[in-house]
NULUM-906537 format. One record per residue (C-alpha): x negated, z negated, y negated. Coordinates in nm, 2 decimals. Layout:
N
<u:X w:Z v:Y>
...
# end
This chain:
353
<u:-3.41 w:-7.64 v:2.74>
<u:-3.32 w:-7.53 v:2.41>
<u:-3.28 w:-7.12 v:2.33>
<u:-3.26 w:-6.94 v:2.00>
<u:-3.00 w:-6.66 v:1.92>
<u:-3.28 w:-6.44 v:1.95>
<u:-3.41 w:-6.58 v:2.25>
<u:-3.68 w:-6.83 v:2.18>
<u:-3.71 w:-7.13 v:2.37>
<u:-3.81 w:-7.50 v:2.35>
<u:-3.84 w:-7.70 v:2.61>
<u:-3.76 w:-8.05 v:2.53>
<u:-3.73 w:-8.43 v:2.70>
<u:-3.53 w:-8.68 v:2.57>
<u:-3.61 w:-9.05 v:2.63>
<u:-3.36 w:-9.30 v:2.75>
<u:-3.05 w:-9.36 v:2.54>
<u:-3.22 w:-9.05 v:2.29>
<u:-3.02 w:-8.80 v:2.13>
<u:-3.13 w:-8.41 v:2.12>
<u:-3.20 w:-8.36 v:1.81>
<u:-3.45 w:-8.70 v:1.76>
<u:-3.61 w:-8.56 v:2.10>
<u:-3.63 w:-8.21 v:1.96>
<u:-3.85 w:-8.35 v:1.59>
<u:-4.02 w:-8.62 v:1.84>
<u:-4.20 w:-8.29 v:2.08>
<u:-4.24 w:-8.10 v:1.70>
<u:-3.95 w:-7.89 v:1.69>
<u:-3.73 w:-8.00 v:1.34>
<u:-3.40 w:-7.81 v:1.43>
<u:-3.13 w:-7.71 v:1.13>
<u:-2.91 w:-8.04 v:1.06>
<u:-2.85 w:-8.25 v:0.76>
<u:-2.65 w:-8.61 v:0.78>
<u:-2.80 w:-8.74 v:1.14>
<u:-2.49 w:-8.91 v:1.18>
<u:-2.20 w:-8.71 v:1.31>
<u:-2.03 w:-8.60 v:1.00>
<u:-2.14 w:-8.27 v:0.89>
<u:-2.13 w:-8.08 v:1.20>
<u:-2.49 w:-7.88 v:1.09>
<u:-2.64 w:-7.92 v:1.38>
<u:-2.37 w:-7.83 v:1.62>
<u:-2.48 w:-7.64 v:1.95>
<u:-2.35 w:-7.48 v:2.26>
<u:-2.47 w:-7.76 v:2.49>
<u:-2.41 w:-7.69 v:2.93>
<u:-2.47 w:-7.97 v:3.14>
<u:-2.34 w:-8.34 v:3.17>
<u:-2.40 w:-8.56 v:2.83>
<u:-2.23 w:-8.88 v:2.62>
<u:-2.12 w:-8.75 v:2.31>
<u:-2.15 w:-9.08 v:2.04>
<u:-2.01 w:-9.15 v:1.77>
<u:-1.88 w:-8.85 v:1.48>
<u:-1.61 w:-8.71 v:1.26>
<u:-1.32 w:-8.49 v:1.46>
<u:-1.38 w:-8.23 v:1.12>
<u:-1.77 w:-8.20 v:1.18>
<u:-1.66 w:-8.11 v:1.57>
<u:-1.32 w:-7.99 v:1.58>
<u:-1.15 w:-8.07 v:1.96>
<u:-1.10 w:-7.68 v:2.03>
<u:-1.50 w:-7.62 v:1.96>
<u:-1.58 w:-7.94 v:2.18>
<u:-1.32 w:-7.79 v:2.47>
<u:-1.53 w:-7.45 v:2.43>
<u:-1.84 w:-7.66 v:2.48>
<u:-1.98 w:-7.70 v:2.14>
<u:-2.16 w:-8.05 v:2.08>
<u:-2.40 w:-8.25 v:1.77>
<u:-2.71 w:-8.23 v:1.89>
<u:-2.75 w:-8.57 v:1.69>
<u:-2.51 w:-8.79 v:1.89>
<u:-2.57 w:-8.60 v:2.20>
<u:-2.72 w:-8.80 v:2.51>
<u:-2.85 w:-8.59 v:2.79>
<u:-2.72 w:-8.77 v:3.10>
<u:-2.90 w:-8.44 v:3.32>
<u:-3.12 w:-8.16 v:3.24>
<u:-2.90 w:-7.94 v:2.99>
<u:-2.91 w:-7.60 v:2.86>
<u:-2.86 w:-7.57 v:2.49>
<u:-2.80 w:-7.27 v:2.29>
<u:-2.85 w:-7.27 v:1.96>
<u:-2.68 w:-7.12 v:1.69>
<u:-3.01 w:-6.95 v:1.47>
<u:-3.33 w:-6.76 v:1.53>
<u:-3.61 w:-6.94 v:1.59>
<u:-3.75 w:-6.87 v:1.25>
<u:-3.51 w:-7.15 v:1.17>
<u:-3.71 w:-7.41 v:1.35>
<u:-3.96 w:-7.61 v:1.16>
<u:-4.25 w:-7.70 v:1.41>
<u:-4.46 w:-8.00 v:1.29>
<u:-4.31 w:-8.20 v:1.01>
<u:-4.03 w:-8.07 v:0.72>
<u:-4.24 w:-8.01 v:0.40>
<u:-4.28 w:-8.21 v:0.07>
<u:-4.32 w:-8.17 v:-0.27>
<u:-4.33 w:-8.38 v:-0.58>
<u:-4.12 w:-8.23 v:-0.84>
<u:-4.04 w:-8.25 v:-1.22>
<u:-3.70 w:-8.23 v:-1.37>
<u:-3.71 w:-7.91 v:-1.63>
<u:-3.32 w:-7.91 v:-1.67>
<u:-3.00 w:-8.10 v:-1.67>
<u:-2.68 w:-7.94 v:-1.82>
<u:-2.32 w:-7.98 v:-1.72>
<u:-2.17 w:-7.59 v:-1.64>
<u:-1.81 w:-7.65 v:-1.60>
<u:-1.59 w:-7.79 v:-1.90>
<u:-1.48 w:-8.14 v:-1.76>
<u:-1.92 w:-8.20 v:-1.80>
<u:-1.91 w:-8.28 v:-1.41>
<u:-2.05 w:-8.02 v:-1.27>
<u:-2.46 w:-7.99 v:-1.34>
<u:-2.70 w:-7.79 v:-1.28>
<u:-3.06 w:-7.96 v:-1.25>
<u:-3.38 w:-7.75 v:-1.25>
<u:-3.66 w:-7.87 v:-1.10>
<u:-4.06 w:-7.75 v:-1.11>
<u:-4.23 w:-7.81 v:-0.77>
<u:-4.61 w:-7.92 v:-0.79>
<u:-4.83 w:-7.63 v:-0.60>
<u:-4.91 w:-7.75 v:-0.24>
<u:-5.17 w:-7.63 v:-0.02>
<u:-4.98 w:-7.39 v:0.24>
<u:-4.72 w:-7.21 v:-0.02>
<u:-4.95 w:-7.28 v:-0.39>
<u:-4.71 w:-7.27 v:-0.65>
<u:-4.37 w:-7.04 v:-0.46>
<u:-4.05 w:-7.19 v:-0.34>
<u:-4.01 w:-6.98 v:-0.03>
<u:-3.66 w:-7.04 v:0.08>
<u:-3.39 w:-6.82 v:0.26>
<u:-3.09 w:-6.79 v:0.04>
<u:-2.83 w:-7.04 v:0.17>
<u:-3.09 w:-7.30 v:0.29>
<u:-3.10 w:-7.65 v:0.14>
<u:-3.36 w:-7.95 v:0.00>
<u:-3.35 w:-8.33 v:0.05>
<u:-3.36 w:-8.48 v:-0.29>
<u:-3.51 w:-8.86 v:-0.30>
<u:-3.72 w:-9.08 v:-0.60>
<u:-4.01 w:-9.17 v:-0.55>
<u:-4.06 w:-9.50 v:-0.36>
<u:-3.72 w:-9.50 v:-0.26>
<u:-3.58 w:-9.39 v:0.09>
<u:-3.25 w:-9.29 v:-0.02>
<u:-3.22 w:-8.86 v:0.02>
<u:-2.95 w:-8.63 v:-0.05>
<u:-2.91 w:-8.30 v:0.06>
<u:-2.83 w:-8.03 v:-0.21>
<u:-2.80 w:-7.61 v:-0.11>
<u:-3.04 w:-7.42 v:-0.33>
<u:-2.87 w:-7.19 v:-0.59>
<u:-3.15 w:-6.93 v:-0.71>
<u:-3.40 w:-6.75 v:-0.51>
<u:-3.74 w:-6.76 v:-0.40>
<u:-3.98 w:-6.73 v:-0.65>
<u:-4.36 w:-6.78 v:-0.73>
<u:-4.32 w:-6.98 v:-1.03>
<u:-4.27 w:-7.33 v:-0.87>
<u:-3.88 w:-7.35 v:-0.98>
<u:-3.59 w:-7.53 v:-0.78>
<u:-3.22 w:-7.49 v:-0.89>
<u:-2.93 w:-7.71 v:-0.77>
<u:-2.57 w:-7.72 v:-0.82>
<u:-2.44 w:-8.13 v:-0.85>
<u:-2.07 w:-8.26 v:-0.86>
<u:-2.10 w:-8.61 v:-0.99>
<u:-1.90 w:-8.84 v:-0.82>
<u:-1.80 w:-9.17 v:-0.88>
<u:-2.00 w:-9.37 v:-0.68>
<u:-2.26 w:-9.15 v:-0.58>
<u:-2.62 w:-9.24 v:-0.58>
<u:-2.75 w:-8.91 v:-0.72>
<u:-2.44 w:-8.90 v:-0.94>
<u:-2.53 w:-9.21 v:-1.09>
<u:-2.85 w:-9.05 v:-1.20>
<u:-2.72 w:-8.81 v:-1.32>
<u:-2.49 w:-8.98 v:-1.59>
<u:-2.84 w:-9.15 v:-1.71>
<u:-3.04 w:-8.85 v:-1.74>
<u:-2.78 w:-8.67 v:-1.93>
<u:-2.69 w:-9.00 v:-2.18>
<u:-3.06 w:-9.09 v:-2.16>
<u:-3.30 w:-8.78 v:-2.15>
<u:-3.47 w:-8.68 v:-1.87>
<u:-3.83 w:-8.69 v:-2.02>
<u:-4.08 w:-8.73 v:-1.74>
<u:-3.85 w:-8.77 v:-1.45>
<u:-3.97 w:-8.68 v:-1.11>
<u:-3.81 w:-8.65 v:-0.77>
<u:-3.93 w:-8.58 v:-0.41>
<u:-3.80 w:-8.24 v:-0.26>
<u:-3.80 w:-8.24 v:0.09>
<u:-3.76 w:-7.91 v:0.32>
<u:-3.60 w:-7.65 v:0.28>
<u:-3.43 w:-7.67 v:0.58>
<u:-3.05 w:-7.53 v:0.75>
<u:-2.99 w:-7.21 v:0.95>
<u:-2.71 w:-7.14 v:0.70>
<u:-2.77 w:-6.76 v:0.52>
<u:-2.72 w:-6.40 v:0.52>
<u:-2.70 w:-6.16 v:0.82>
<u:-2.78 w:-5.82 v:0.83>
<u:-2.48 w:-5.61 v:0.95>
<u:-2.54 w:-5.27 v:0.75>
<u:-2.37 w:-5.19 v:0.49>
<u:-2.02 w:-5.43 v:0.56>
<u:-1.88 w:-5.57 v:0.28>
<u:-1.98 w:-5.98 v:0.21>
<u:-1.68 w:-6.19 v:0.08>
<u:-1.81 w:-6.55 v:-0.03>
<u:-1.56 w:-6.84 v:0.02>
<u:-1.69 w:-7.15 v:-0.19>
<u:-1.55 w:-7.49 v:-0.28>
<u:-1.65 w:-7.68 v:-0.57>
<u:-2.05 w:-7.67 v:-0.54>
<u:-2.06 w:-7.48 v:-0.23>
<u:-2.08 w:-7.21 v:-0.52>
<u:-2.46 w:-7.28 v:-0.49>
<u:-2.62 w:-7.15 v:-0.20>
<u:-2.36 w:-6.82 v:-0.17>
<u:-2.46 w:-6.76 v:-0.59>
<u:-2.82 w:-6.76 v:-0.38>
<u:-2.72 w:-6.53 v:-0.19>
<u:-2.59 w:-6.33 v:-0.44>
<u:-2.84 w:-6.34 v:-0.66>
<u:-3.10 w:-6.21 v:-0.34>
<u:-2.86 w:-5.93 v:-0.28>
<u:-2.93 w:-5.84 v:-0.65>
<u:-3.27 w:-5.86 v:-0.66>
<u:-3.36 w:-5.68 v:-0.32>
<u:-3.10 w:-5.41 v:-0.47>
<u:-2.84 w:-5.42 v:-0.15>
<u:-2.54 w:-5.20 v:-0.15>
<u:-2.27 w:-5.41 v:-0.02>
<u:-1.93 w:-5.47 v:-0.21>
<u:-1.94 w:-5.85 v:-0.28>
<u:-1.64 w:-6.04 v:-0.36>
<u:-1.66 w:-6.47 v:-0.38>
<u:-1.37 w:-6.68 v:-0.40>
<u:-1.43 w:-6.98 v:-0.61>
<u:-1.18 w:-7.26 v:-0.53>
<u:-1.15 w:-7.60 v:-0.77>
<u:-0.86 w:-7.85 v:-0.83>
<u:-0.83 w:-7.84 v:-1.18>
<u:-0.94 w:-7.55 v:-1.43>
<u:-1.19 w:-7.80 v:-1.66>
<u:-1.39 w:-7.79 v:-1.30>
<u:-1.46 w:-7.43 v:-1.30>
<u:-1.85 w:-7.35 v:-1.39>
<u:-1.87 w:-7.10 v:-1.68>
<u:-2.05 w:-6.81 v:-1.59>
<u:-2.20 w:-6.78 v:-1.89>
<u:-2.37 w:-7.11 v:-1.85>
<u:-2.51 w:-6.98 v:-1.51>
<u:-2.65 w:-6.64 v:-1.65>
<u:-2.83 w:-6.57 v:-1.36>
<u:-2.55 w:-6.51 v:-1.15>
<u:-2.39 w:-6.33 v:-1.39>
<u:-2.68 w:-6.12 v:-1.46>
<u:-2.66 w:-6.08 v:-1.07>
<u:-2.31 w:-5.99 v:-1.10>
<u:-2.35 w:-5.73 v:-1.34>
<u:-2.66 w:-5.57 v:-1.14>
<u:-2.43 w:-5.51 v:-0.80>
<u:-2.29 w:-5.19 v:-0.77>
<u:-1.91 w:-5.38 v:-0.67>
<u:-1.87 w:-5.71 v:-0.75>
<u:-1.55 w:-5.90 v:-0.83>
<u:-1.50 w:-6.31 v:-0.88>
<u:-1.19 w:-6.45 v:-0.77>
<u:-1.11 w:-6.78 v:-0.91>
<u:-0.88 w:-7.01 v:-0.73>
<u:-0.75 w:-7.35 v:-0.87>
<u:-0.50 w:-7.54 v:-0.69>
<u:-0.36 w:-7.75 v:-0.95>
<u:-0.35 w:-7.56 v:-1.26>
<u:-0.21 w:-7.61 v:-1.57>
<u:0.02 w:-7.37 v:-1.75>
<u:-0.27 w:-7.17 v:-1.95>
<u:-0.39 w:-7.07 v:-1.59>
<u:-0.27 w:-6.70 v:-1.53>
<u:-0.57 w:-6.66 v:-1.19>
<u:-0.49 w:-6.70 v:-0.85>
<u:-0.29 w:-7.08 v:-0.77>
<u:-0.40 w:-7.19 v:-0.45>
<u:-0.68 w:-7.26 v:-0.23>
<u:-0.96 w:-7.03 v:-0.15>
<u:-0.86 w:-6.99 v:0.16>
<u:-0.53 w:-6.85 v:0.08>
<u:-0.66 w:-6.61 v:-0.15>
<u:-0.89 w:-6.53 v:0.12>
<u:-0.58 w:-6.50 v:0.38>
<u:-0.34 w:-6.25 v:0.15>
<u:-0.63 w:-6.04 v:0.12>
<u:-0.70 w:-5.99 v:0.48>
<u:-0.36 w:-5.93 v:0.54>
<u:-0.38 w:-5.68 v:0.28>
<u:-0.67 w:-5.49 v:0.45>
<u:-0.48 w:-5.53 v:0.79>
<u:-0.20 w:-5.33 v:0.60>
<u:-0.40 w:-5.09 v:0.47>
<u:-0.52 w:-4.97 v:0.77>
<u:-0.19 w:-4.85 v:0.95>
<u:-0.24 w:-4.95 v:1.25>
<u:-0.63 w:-4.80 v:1.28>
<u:-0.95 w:-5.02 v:1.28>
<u:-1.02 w:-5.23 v:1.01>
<u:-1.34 w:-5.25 v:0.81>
<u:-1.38 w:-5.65 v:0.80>
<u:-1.65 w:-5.79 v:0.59>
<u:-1.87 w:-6.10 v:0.69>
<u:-1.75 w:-6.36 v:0.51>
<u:-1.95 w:-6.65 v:0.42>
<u:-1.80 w:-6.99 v:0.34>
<u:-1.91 w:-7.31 v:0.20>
<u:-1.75 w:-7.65 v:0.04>
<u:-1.56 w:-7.93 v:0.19>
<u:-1.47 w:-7.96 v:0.53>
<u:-1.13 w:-7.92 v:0.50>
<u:-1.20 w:-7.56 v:0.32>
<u:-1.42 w:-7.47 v:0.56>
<u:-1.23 w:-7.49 v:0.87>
<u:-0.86 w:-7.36 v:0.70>
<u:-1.07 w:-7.08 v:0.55>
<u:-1.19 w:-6.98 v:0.92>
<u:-0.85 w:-7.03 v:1.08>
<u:-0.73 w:-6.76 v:0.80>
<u:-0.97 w:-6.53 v:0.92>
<u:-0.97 w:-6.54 v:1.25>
<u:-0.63 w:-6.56 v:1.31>
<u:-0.56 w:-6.24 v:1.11>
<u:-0.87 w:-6.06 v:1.33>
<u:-1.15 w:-6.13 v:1.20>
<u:-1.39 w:-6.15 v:1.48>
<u:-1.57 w:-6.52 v:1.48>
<u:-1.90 w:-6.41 v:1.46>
<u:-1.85 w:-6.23 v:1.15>
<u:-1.74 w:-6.61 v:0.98>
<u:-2.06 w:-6.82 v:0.85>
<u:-2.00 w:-7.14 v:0.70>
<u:-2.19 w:-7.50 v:0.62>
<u:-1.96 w:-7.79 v:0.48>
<u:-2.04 w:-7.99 v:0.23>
<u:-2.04 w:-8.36 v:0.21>
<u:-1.98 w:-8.59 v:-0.14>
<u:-2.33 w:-8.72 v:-0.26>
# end
């Protein structure tokens, strides 16, 4: 039996030797996940009863979440009737198949100095359930293939939902990288008539409703992209809370340029407090920001507020975090172990592609 946060259930039967998660799609039910395969630790669950546990990486289930009986739905095999709780409402859960679209490439334009970082813009064909909108929840991510081929990448989407067909992503080519490699052609090359295959969107990953607490973003790299989503929602439904987003790269040339993003800075501008906290761990000596890691921006400033309060209750925002594994988890140590309560840490890692 599978339960929602907000109590919605699904009963499901695995086959022989079949993990949750292919059971789960097989009765109808396409629960958040991304890789399939272990490594990304999106669809982790709170699983009771006895089960196998294959195959999958220690950082997309750290040991201390597996003692306190969190498993991958994907490499777990029911070995009894189990009881899993899972970690989203049940508006999260696809039923029937995962939507797709044909899409044509509108835009592709490096943002960040070292030409490496590129945002591609993409115009969905209408279908018939949603006609021409994107409907997305900010912080939720697409499967990006070509046509004909079976090879798919997952990329968070980094504006909002709209009604005029348009898809934005947020790509770090990578050497090797199958999309990368696409990439490098379309921007030597042209892009003239290219078209991809946009599947989903999918993830449980996005904002939560906690009054008016303050949100403080913690991205890596091109994590950036769905928490400039969320953003850029918070600006257009006109919310009041004090947003803050730590922006965390090795090397200054990889910083985006705002002003190459204008939407987020439009967004920016629109909040009533907003602040952008850049973090580069290697800089060079022009760099006069914050030298570090995210998450030790993140940690100082914590401490700070502990400080602040003397002693009384402090005001702790929800933070939100996104980028690399290693960010991720160092980023939620910080917090927790200065006080912040866990459920007030969101985060989705982000693998190379």
């Amino acid at each position: 039996m599978l339960t929602t946060r907000d109590g919605v259930r699904f009963d499901v039967r695995c086959a022989p030797g079949e993990d949750v998660l292919s059971a789960a799609a097989r009765a109808g039910y396409v629960l958040p996940s991304m890789c399939h395969k272990g490594s990304c630790g999106a669809c982790s669950a709170t699983v009771e009863g006895a089960h196998e546990l294959g195959e999958h990486s220690p950082q997309a289930l750290p040991e201390k979440d597996r003692a306190a009986g969190a498993s991958l739905l994907c490499c777990t095999y029911p070995t009894e009737p189990l009881q899993v709780s899972l970690p989203f409402e049940g508006n999260r859960v696809i039923h029937g198949s995962v939507p797709e679209r044909q899409a044509q490439v509108l835009a592709v334009d490096a943002v960040s100095p070292d030409g490496l970082t590129v945002r591609v813009r993409l115009a969905l064909e209408p279908d018939e359930v949603s006609g021409a909108a994107v409907e997305f929840e900010s912080g939720q991510f697409v499967e990006v293939s070509l046509p004909g081929l079976e090879v798919r990448r997952a990329y968070s989407l980094a504006n909002v939902a709209n009604w005029d067909g348009e898809a934005e992503l947020l790509v770090r080519r990578q050497p090797g990288g199958w999309f990368s490699g696409i990439l490098a052609d379309w921007l030597a090359n042209g892009f003239e008539g290219a078209q991809v295959v946009v599947r989903g969107p999918m993830g449980a990953f996005g904002l939560h409703e906690n009054g008016v607490r303050p949100r403080w973003f913690v991205a890596g790299g091109t994590g950036l992209a769905p928490l400039a989503s969320m953003v850029r929602r918070m600006a257009e439904w006109g919310d009041p809370q004090p947003v803050r987003i730590y922006l965390g790269v090795n090397a200054q040339p990889e910083l985006p340029d705002l002003d190459l993003l204008p939407e987020l800075a439009e967004a920016f501008d629109a909040l009533p407090d907003a602040a952008l906290v850049p973090c580069v761990w290697h800089p060079d000596g022009a760099w006069d920001g914050v030298v570090g890691t995210p998450a030790d921006a993140l940690e100082k400033d914590l401490t700070e507020l502990v400080a602040a309060s003397c002693g009384g209750p402090v005001d702790w925002p929800d933070l939100y975090v996104c980028g690399p594994p290693a960010l991720v988890d160092a980023a939620t140590r910080a917090a927790v172990d200065v006080g912040v309560p866990a459920d007030q840490v969101h985060s989705e890692r982000c693998l190379p592609s």
